[in-house]
C-alpha positions as CSV (number, residue, x, y, z in Angstrom):
1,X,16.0,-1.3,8.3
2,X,17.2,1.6,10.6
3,X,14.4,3.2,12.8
4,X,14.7,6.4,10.3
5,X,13.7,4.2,7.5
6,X,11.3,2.5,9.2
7,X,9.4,5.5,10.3
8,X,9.2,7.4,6.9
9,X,7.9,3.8,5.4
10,X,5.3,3.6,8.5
11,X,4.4,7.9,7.9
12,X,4.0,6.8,4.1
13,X,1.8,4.0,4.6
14,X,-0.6,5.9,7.0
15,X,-1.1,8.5,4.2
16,X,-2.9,5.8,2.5
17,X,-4.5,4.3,5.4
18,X,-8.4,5.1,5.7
19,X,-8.7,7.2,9.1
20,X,-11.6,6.2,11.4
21,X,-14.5,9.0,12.1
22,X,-13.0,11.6,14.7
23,X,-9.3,11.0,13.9
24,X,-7.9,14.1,12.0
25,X,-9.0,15.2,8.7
26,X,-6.2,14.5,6.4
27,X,-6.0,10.4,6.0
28,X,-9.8,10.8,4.4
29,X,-10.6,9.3,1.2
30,X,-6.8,7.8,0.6
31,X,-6.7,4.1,0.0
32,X,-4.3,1.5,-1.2
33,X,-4.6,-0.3,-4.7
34,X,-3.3,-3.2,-3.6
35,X,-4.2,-6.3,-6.1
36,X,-6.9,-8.7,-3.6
37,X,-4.2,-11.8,-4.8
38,X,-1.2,-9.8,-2.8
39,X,-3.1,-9.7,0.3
40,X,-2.2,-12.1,3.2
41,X,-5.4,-13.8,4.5
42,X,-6.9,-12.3,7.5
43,X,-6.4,-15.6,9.6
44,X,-2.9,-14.5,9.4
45,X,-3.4,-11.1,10.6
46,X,-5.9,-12.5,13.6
47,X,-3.2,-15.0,14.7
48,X,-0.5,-12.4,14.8
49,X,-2.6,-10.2,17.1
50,X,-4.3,-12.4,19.0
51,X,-0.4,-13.4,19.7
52,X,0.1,-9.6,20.9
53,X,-2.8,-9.8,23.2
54,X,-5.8,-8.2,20.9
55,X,-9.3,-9.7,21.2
56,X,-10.6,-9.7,17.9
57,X,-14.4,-8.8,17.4
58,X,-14.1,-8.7,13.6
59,X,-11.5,-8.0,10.6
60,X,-12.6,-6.9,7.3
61,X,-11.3,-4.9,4.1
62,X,-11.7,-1.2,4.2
63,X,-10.3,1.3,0.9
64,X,-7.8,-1.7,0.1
65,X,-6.7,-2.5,4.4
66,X,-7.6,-4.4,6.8
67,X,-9.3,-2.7,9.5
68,X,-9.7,-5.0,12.6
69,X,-12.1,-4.0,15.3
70,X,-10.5,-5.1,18.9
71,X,-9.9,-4.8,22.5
72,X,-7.7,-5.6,25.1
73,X,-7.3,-7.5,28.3
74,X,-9.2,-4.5,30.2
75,X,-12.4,-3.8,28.0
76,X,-10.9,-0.8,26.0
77,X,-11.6,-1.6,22.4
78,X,-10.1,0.0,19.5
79,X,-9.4,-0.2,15.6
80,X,-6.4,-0.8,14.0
81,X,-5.7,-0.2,10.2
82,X,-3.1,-2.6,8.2
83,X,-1.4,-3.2,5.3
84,X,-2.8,-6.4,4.0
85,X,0.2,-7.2,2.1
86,X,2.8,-6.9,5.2
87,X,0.1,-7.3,8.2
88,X,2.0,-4.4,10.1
89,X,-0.2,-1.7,11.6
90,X,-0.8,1.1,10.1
91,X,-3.2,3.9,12.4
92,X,-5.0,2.7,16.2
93,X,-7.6,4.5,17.3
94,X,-9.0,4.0,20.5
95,X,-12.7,3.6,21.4
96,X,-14.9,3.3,24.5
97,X,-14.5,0.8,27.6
98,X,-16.8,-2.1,27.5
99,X,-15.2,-4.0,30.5
């Protein structure tokens, strides 16, 4: 898939992403309809980003993602919103510094 491609599929996905409080106004109240038995467990997605460096504090399902609540190496925590069928990220929002 081109980079093109790839970035209209990402832009389509985040229209149905949920948006955390404080991030814009026009991702609210969209959600996926995603059949539960198509979603890839959420061990899977905490292995792939503990991989990238992510310390996860918790993942759970949010209007039909995953929303996994993180931070990195330095304290700075953050959300990040994913599809739960292809894991891939969908909207990170960053939060405060607990380090």
């Amino acid at each position: 898939m081109n980079s093109a491609s790839r970035s209209h599929e990402e832009h389509h996905d985040i229209e149905h992403c949920p948006q955390p409080n404080g991030v814009g106004s026009g991702l609210a109240g969209k959600k996926y309809d995603m059949p539960v038995a198509e979603w890839r467990p959420r061990e899977a997605l905490q292995s792939k980003l503990e991989a990238l460096g992510w310390w996860i504090r918790s993942i759970k399902a949010r209007d039909g993602c995953y929303e996994a609540v993180a931070s990195d190496e330095k304290g700075k925590s953050f959300h990040g919103y994913f599809n739960p069928k292809r894991s891939n990220l969908l909207l990170k929002a960053s939060g405060e510094n607990h380090g």
